[in-house]
N, C-alpha and C positions, 0 to 999 in steps of 0.2 A: 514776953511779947516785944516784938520792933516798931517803932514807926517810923516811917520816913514823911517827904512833904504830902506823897498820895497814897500813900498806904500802910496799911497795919499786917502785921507777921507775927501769926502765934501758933503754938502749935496743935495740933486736931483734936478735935473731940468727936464721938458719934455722931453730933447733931453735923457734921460734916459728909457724910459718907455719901449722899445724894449728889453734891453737888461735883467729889472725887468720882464717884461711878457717872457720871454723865462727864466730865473731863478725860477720864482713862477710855471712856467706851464711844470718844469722837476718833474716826478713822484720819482726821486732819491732824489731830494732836500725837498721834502715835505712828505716823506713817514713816518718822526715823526713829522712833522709841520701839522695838521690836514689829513693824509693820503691820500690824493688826490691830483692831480696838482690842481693849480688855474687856471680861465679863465680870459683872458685879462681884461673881466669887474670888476672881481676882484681883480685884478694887478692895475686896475687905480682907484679902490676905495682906497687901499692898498697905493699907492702912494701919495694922496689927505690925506690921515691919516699922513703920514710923515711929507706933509708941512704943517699940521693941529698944529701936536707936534709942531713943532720950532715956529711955528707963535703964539702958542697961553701959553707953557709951556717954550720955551726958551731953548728946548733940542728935539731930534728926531733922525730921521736914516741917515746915510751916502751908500753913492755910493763908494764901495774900489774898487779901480784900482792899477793896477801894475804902479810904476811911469817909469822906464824903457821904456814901451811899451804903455801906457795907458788901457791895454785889463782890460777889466771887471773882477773883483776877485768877487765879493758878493755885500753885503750887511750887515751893521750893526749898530748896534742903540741901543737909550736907550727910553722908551717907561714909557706912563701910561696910559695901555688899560683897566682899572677897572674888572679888569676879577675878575668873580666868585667865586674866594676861598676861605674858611676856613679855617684860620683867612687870612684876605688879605695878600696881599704882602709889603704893608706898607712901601715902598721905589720904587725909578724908578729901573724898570725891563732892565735888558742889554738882546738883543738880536741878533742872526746873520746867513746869510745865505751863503755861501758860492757854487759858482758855480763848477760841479765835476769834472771838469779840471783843476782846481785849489785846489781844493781838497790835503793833503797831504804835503803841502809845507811849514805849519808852519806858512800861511799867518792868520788863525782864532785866534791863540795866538796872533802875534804880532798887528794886530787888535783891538784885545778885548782888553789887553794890553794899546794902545792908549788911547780907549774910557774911561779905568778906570782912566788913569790919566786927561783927558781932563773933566769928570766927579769929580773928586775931586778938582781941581785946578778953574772950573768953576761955579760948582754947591756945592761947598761945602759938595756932598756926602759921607759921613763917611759910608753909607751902601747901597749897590747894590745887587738886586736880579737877581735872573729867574728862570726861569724851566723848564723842560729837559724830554724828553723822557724817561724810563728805557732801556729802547734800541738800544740808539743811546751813545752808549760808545763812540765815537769820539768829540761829543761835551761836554760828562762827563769832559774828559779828557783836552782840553781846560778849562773848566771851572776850573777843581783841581788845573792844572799849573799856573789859572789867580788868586790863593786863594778862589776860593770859596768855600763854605763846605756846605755839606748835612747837611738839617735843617726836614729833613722830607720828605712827602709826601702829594698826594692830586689829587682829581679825578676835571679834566679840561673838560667838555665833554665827559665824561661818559670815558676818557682816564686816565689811572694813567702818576701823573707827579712827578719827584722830583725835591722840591724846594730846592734851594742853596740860599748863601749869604754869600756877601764878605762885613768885616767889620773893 
């Protein structure tokens, strides 16, 4: 588990899966994450991928809650979903979803923030990717303030992405 000043980062359990299926299956939260909500049965394959990561690479997603309060903030992680691109990504991918109530609060910086030094301190990574919407400026901006920098581009499903990395 992480803490930071506002939140706690651990990683899921079942008793999660409600609050993941109502964050996957908001059409705000996914409108640059493959443009659709997800269905619950997607949320729990989604979830079965998380403890897939940890159990099997030693790294995956966390459950962020407000420590305060416990309310659900998101979701974030670091992943190696062998995706498609030209040239790979060639490093674990950071990613994150945050819930749109919580949205705005600065809570996706001090998150991503976490995961990069729990990822260098644990995993040795001198370099973290992802990649981004073109139109989704708010998690650009996360990304710039956590040091990532634009390395290019690259069509994910027929979607254009830009790839970042922080080194």
């Amino acid at each position: 588990m992480l803490t930071t000043e506002r939140l706690t980062l651990r990683p899921h359990t079942l008793a999660d899966f409600a609050d993941s299926a109502a964050l996957w299956g908001d059409p705000q939260v996914t409108r640059f994450i493959g443009g659709r909500a997800f269905t619950p049965e997607e949320v729990w394959g989604r979830l079965l991928r998380y403890a897939g990561h940890w159990t099997l690479l030693g790294y995956g997603f966390w459950v962020v809650r407000e420590r305060s309060s416990g309310v659900f903030v998101g979701e974030i992680g670091l992943l190696d979903a062998h995706r498609d691109l030209s040239p790979p990504l060639g490093a674990p991918e950071l990613g994150w979803a945050l819930s749109p109530a919580q949205q705005g609060n600065g809570y996706a910086t001090e998150a991503v923030r976490a995961a990069l030094a729990w990822a260098e301190a644990q995993l040795n990574a001198r370099r973290v990717t992802c990649i981004i919407a073109p139109d989704n400026a708010a998690s650009l901006r996360v990304a710039h303030r956590c040091g990532f920098r634009e390395t290019g581009e690259a069509v994910y499903h027929g979607e254009t992405v830009i790839r970042l990395e922080r080194s």
